[in-house]
N, C-alpha and C positions, 0 to 999 in steps of 0.2 A: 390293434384295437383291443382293449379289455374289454372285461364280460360286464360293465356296467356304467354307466351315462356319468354317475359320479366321480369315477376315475377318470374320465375319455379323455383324450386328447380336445383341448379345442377344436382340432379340425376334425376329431371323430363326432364332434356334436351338430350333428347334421339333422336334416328336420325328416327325413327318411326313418333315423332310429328312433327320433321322438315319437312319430306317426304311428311306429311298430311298439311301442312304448306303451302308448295311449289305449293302444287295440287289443292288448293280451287281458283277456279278463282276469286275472291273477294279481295284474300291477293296481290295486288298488289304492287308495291312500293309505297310507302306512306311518309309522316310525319313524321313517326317515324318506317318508316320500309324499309330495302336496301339492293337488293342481286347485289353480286358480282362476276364473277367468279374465279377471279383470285385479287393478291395483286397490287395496282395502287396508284402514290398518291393521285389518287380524292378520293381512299378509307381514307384517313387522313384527307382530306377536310369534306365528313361526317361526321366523327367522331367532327372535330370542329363544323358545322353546326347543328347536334344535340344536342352536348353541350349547344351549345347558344340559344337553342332553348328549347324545351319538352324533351330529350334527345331519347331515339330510340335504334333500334339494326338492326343490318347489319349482313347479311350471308352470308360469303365467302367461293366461293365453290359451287354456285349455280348460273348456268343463269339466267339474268334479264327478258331475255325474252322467249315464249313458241314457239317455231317452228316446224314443221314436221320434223321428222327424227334427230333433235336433244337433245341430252338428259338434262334434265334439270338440277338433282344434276350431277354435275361432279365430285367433291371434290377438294382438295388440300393437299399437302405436311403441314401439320400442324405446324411443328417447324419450320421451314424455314420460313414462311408463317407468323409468330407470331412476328420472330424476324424481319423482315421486315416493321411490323407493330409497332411494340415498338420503330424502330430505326428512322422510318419517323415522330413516334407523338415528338421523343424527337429532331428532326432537323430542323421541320415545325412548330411546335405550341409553340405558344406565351401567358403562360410559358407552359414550357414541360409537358405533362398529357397523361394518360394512362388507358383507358377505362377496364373494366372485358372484360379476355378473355375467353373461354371455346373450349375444343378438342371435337369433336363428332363423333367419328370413322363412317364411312361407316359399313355396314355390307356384302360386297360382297366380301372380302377379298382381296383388292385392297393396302391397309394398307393408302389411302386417308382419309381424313377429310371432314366436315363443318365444319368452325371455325366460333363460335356464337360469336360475338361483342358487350355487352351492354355497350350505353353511358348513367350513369346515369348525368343528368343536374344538381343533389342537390348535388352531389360534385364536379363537375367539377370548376375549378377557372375563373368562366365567367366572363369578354367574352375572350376566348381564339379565340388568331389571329393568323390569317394565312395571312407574307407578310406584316403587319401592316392593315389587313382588319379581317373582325368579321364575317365568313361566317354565313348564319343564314337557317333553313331547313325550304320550303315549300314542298307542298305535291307533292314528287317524285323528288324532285328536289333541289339544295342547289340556294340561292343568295346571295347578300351582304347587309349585316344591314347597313339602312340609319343613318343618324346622330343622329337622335331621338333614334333611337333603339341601339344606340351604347350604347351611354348615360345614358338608362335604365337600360343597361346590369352593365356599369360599377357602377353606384351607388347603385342596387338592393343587398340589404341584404339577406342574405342563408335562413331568416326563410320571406321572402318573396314573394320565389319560386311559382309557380303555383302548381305542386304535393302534397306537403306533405300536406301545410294549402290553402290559398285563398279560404275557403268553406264556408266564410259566407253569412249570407241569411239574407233578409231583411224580419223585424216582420210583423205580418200579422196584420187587422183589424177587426173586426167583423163586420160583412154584417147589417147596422139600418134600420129601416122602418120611414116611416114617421114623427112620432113619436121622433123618434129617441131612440127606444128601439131595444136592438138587438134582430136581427132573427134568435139565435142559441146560444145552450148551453157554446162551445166553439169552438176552431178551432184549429188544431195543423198543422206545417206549417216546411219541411226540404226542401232540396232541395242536388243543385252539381251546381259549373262553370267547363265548361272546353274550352279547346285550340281548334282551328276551324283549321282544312287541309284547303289549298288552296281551293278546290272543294265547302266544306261548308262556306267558307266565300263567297260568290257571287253565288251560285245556288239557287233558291227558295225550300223550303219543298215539297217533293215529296208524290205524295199520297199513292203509296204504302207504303214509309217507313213511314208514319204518321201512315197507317194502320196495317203498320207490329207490329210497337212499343202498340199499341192499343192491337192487338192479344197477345204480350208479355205479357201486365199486364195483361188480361184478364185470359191467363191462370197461372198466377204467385201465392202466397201465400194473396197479396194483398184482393183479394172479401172476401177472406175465414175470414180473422181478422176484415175487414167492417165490414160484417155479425155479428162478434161475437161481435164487437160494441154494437149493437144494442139487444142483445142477442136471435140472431135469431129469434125476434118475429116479423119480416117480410119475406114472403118469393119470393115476387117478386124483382125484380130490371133489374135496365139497366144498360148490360157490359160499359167499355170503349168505347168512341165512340166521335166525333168531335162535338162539340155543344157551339156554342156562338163565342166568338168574335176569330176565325181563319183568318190568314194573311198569304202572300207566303213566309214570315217567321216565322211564328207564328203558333202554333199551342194549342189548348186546348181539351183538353180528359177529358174525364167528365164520371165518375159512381156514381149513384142515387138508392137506395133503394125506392121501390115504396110502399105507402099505400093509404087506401081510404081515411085517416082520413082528418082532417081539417090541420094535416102536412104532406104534402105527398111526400117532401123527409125528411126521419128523419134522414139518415147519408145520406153525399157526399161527394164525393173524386175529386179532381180536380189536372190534370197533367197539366203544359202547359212549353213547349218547346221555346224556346224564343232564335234565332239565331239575334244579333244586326245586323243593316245595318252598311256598313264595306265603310271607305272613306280612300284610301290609302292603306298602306302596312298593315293584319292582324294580325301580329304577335304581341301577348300578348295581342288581345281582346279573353274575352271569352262569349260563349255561356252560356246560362243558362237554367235548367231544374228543376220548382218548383213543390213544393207536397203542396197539403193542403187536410187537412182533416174537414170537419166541421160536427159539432154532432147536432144533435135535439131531439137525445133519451127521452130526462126530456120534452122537450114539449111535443113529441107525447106521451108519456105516459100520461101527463094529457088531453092531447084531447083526450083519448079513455076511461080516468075513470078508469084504470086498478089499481089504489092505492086504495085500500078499506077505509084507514083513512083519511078522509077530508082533506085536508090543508098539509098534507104528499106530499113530492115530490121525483121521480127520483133519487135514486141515482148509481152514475156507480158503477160497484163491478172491484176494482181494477183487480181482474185475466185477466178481459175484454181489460181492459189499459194496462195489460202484454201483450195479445195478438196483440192488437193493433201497440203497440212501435214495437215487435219483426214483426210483418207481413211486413210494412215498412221498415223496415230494410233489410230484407229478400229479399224484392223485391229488393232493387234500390243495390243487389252487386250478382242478380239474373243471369246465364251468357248470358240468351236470353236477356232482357230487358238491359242487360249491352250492348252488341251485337249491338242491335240497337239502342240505344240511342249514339253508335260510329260510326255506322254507317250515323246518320243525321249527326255528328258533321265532317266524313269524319277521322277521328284520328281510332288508336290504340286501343282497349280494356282497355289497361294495363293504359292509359290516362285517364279515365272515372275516377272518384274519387269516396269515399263512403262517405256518407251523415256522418256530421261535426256537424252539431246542430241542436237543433229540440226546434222549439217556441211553447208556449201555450199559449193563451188568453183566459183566460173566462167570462162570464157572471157572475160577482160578483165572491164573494169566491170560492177558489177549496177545500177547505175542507166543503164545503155544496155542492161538486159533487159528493165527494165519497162515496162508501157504509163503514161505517166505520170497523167494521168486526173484531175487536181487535186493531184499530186507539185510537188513544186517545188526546182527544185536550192539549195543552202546556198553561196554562193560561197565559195570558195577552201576548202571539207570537206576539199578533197583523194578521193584513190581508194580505192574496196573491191573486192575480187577473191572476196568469201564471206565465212563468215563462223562462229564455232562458238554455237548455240545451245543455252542448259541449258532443260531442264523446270523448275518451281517445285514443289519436290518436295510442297507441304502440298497440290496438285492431285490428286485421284480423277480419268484421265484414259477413266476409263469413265462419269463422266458428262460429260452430253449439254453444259451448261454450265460446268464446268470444263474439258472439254477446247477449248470452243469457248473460255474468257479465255486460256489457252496458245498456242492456235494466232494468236490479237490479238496477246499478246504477242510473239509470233516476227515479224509481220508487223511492228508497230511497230519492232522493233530492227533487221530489214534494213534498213526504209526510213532510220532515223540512221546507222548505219552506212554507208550508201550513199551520205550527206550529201545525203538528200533529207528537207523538212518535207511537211508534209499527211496522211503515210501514217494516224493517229491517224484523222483527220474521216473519211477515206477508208473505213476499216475501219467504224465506224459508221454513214455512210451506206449500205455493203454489209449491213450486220445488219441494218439497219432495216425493209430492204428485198425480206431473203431471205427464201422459203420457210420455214417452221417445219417 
């Protein structure tokens, strides 16, 4: 079962999660969400407005609004209802298109419906008009796409979409001193854009959802793979928490492993939320939410003497970078920290995207970071300094098994990249081997 009605399985669309849907005061009309009671043609005006827009889903059959004494699923005649709906997308929309329908019985034995609406936008034939206009969805509410946003719509290519891809991230740097040496082993760096509701385009970051989202990571899969970063040979640290450069749309969350030594963060994690300032109409800016991770394991290990052989350094033991890859992952398609990271943005859950690529920069060669362990160097590979990793987008990286062949696959590609052979046998001897 996913975390949201618009991915669900047909048969996860049961009138049970609607019901629960309908009841959270939070789920309001939105961006990409719209109840209806009954069939209208503003209900076909939605249906174009979300096309044009993030796409969405619409509930007919259910009051918009919550009042005393009124009830709020009412239902509807569901074939009637459907054809009504089929006959208006193909009499109003310019060209004719026709969103996923779904029947969802009532269970009071009424023999009424909810009928579930999904507009998906990566097939719809944008910009579909209505009237010779390009309706376009803000949150709660449809308008009209100005000239610019016509324009977009009609020249944007289907693998240009916001959904599927737009998940690129800009490479990270490694933090120099003085000197101009860096101050960390490497840094690994993914992230997510997404679509901003009207609300989160011109509100500033609120403190509780700063802290909410804060409380998310903190209780998520995230500290526990830091940790093992570092292979637990630290055991203080500071949760998530707001530190350094935070603005009324900016926000940065920062977890620090603590030691006495002469390094005394040896991993850190750095979240920062980044809502752009919005001039005009917001549609198709997006928000951003970066991850970085920076390591200092290899130093602090030599600041404490802990290698018995001189001149010997630090090396990561790959399982540790399994754990790593997968904890991040885990977290950022986690359904609290998805939650609220939709929640700053004012969108859908089902909007939220799952992290697309994952950069790595290190401090000289990555095969002089690894524990070699059955690695074996490739003569004359030549050098890798990182490295930019894609996700395999046909992955659900909230399951348990395709996120685990993503994080193989990332591990496999450092190790060629590295012009190092074995990392493949490597990787399967650690599965075979791990806990379930």
């Amino acid at each position: 079962m996913t975390n949201s009605l618009f991915t669900a399985s047909a048969a996860d669309l049961t009138i049970e999660r609607i019901r629960a849907l309908a009841a959270r005061p939070d789920q309001v009309e939105s961006l990409t969400l719209e109840y209806k009671s009954e069939y209208s043609s503003g209900l076909v005006q939605t249906i174009a407005a979300m096309a044009n827009t993030y796409g969405g889903m619409i509930l007919v059959g259910i009051n918009d609004k919550v009042e005393p004494g009124v009830e709020r699923i009412v239902g509807v005649e569901a074939q009637p209802t459907i054809d009504q709906i089929v006959s208006g997308c193909s009499t109003m929309l310019d060209p004719p298109w026709e969103p996923a329908f779904f029947n969802v019985p009532l269970d009071d034995g009424s023999g009424r419906s909810v009928v579930v609406i999904r507009v998906d936008a990566d097939v719809a034939p944008r910009p579909v008009l209505v009237k010779l206009k390009a309706p376009i969805r803000l949150s709660g509410r449809n308008a009209t796409a100005d000239r610019n946003r016509l324009l977009q719509l009609a020249r944007e290519e289907p693998s240009a979409r916001v959904l599927p891809m737009g998940q690129s991230v800009m490479s990270p740097n490694l933090e120099r001193d003085n000197e101009g040496k860096a101050t960390a082993d490497f840094i690994l760096r993914t992230g997510i854009n997404l679509p901003m509701g009207e609300a989160g385009a011109w509100r500033p970051l609120s403190e509780k959802a700063v802290t909410a989202l804060a409380q998310a990571l903190n209780s998520s899969a995230f500290p526990r793979a830091l940790r093992t970063l570092g292979d637990s040979s630290f055991s203080l640290s500071e949760d998530f928490h707001q530190h350094g450069h935070n603005r009324s749309r900016k926000a940065r969350l920062v977890y620090r492993a603590i030691s006495s030594s002469p390094v005394p963060h040896p991993v850190e994690a750095v979240v920062m939320v980044d809502l752009p300032e919005i001039h005009g109409s917001s549609t198709g800016v997006q928000a951003k939410v970066t991850v970085d991770v920076v390591s200092r394991v290899r130093r602090y290990a030599d600041a404490l003497n802990s290698v018995g052989t001189p001149g010997a350094a630090y090396r990561y033991p790959v399982p540790n970078l399994m754990e790593l890859f997968d904890g991040i992952l885990k977290t950022f398609v986690d359904p609290t920290v998805v939650a609220e990271i939709a929640r700053i943005a004012d969108i859908d859950t089902a909007l939220v995207a799952q992290p697309r690529e994952l950069h790595l920069v290190a401090d000289g060669q990555v095969k002089e970071l690894l524990a070699f362990d059955g690695l074996q160097e490739i003569p004359e590979a030549g050098a890798s300094g990182g490295g930019l990793f894609r996700a395999n987008p046909a992955l659900d990286l909230r399951s348990f098994t395709d996120r685990q062949e993503q994080v193989d696959d990332w591990l496999r590609q450092l190790g060629l990249d590295a012009g190092l052979t074995g990392m493949e046998s490597l990787v399967e001897r650690y599965r075979a081997t791990a806990p379930v």
